[in-house]
C-alpha positions as CSV (number, residue, x, y, z in Angstrom):
1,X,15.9,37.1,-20.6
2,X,13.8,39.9,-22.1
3,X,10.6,37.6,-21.8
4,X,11.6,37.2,-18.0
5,X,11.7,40.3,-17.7
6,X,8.4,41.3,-19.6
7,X,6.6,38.7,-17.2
8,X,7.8,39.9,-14.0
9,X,6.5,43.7,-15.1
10,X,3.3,42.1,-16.0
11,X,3.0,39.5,-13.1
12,X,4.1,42.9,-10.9
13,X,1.2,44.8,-12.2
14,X,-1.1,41.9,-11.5
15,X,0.3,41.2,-8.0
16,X,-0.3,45.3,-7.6
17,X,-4.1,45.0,-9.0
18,X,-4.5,41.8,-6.5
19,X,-3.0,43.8,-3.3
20,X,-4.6,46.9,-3.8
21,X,-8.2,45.4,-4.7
22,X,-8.4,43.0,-1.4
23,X,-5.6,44.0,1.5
24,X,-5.0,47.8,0.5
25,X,-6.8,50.0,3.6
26,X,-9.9,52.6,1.9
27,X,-11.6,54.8,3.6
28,X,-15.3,56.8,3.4
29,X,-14.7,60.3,3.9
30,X,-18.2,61.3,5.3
31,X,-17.4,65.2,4.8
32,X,-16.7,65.0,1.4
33,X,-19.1,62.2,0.4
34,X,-16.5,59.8,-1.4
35,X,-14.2,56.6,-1.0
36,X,-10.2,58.0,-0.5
37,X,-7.5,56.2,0.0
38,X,-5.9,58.5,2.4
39,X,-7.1,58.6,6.3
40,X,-8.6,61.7,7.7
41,X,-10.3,63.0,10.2
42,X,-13.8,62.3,9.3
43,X,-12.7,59.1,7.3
44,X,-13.6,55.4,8.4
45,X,-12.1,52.8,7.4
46,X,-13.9,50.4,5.4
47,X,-12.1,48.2,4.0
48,X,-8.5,46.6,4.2
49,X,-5.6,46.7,7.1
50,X,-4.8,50.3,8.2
51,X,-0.7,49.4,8.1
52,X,-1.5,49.0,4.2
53,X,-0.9,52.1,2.3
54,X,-0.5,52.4,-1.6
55,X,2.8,52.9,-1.3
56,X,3.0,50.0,0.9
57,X,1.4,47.6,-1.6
58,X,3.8,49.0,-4.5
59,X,6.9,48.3,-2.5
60,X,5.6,44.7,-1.9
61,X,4.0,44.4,-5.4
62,X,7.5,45.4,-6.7
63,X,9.6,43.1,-4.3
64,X,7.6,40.5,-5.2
65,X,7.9,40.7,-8.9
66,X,11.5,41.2,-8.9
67,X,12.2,38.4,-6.3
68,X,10.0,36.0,-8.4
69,X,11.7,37.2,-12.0
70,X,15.2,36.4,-10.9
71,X,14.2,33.0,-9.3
72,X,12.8,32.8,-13.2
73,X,15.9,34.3,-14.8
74,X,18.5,31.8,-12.4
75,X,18.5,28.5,-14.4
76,X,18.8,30.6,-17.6
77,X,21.8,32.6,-16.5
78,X,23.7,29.4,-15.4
79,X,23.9,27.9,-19.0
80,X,25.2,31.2,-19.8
């Protein structure tokens, strides 16, 4: 069980790396010059979905992980 459990907190980080590198909305704040992650008012988005907030990909990064180490964990916890 403790290898399940290190592979779903390393298959979470890595569904959390995925996610925020590809679907995770960034913005270009043109006042300050830089990329953010948070919206303002002189911030366009430019690249991601707006609905997609770090937080947002943490909660799904972390439901993910968990879902996918007890699916893992299952067969071993029936011989138990």
């Amino acid at each position: 069980l403790g290898l399940v459990g290190l592979a779903g907190g390393l298959g979470g980080s890595m569904i959390d790396s995925v996610l925020g590198a590809t679907v995770q909305a960034t913005y270009y704040d043109r006042d300050a010059k830089r990329i953010t992650k948070k919206n303002g008012p002189d911030a366009e988005q430019i690249s991601g979905f707006g609905f997609l907030s770090n937080e947002m990909v943490n909660v799904v990064s972390t439901a993910l992980a968990s879902l996918l180490a007890g699916l893992a964990a299952r067969p071993l916890l029936a011989s138990m």
